[in-house]
C-alpha positions as CSV (number, residue, x, y, z in Angstrom):
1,X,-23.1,19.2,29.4
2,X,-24.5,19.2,32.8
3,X,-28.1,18.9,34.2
4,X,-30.3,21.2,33.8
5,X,-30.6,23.5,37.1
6,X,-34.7,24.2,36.7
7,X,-36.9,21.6,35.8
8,X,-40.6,23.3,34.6
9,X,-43.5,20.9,35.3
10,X,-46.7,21.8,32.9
11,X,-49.3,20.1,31.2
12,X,-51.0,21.4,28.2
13,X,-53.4,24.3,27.9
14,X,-52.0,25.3,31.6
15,X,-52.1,29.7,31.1
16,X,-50.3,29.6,34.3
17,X,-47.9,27.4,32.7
18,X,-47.5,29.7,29.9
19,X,-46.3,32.6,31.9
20,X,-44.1,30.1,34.3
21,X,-42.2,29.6,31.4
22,X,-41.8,32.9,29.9
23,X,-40.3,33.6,33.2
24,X,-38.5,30.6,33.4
25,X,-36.9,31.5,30.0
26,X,-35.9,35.5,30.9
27,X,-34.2,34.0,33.7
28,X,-32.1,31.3,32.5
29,X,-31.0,33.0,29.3
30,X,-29.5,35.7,31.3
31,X,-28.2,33.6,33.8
32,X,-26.5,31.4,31.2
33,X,-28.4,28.7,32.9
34,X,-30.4,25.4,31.8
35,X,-33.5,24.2,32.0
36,X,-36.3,21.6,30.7
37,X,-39.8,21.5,30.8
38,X,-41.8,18.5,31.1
39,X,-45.4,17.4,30.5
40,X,-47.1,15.4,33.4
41,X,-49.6,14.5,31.5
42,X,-47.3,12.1,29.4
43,X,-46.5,10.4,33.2
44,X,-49.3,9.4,34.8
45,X,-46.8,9.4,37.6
46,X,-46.1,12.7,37.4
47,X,-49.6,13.5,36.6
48,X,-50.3,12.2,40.4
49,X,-48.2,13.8,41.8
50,X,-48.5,16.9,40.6
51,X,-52.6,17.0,40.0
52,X,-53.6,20.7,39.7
53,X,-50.7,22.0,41.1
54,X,-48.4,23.2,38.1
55,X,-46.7,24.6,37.2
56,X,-44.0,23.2,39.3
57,X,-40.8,24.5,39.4
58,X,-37.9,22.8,40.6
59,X,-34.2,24.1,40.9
60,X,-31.4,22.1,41.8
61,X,-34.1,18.9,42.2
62,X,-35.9,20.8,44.7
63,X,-39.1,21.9,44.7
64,X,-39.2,25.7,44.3
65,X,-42.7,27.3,43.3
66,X,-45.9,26.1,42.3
67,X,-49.0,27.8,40.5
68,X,-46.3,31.3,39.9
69,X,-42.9,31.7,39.0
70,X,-41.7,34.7,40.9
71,X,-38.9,35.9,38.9
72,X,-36.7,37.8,41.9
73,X,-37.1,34.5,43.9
74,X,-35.7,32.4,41.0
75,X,-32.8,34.8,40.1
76,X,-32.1,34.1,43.7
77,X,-32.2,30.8,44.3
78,X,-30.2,30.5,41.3
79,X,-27.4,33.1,42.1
């Protein structure tokens, strides 16, 4: 299996991460595409580098979106 196409950066009790990744989600199911989420606060790396600014969305190892997951903009960038 390949790499995931979108990476979802969240941290726990983030309500702007929740809705990311219900978007997130839609999208990749009916794309047929992959994805994985992953907590910055278990990096303190991440945690960093990210601060307040998840979620973070990344396709392709890019940085995509931050704070919203616009969900026309991701189909796009993923078409």
């Amino acid at each position: 299996m390949s790499e995931p196409r979108v990476t979802l950066y969240t941290r726990t009790g983030c309500h702007l991460c929740d809705a990311a990744r219900e978007v997130v989600v839609k999208v990749c199911e009916d794309l047929g595409e992959s994805w994985v989420e992953i907590d910055i606060d278990a990096d303190s790396d991440l945690a960093d580098r990210f601060g307040e600014e998840v979620p973070a969305t990344f396709v392709d190892g890019r940085q995509h979106d931050y704070w919203r997951v616009d969900e026309g903009r991701l189909r796009a960038a993923l078409g």
